[in-house]
Structure formats: structure tokens, C-alpha cells
C-alpha positions in Angstrom: 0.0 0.0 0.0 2.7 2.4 1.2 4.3 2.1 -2.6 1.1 3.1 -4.3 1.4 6.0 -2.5 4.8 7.1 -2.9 4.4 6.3 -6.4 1.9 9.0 -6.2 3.8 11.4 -4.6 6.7 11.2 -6.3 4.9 11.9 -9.9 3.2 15.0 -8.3 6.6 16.4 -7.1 5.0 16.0 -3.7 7.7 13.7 -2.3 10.0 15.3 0.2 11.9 12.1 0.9 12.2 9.4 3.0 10.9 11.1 6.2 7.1 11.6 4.9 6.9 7.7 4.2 8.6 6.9 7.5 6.4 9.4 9.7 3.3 8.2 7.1 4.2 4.3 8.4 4.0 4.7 12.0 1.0 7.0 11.8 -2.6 6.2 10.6 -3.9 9.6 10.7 -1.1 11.0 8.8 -1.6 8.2 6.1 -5.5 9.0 5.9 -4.7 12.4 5.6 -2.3 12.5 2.6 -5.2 9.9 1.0 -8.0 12.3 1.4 -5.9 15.1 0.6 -4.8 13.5 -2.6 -8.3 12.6 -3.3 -9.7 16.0 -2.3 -7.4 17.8 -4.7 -7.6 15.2 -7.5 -11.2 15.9 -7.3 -10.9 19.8 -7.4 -8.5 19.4 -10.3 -11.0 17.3 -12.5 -13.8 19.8 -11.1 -11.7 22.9 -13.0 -10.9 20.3 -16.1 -15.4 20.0 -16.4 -15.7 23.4 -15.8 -13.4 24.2 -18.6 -14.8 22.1 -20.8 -18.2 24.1 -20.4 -16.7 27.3 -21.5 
């Protein structure tokens, strides 16, 4: 699970290193927090692509 996610983070530039994935693996609320974050801002970024598309 932990790769999928620093997969992720890596190919949005969002990956500061090692620390974020240790920190992320000894804490769940960090871990849910970068998920809904990440899904949060994927959806606001395909919100702006369908709003686009209506212009």
C-alpha cells in the first residue's frame, strides 16, 4: 500500500523524501490524511478540467 502512494507522490513532485513515508508508516492519521488530501485535490483538479470544458 505504502508504494502506491509514494508512487503517487513522487509523480506529483509531492515527495520530500524518505521522512514523509517513515512518519506516514508509524502513523494512521497522517496516512488517511495525505489519502483524502490526494483525493480531495484530484477531485478539485478534474472539477476545474469540467468546468473548462463548459466554456
Amino acid at each position: 500500500m505504502m508504494n502506491v502512494i509514494e508512487s503517487v507522490l513522487i509523480a506529483l513532485g509531492l515527495f520530500p523524501g524518505i521522512e514523509l513515508a517513515d512518519s506516514m508508516a508509524k502513523s494512521k492519521t497522517l496516512t488517511i490524511m495525505v489519502i483524502v488530501g490526494l483525493v480531495l485535490f484530484g477531485g478539485f483538479v478534474l472539477f476545474l478540467f469540467h468546468m473548462a470544458g463548459k466554456q
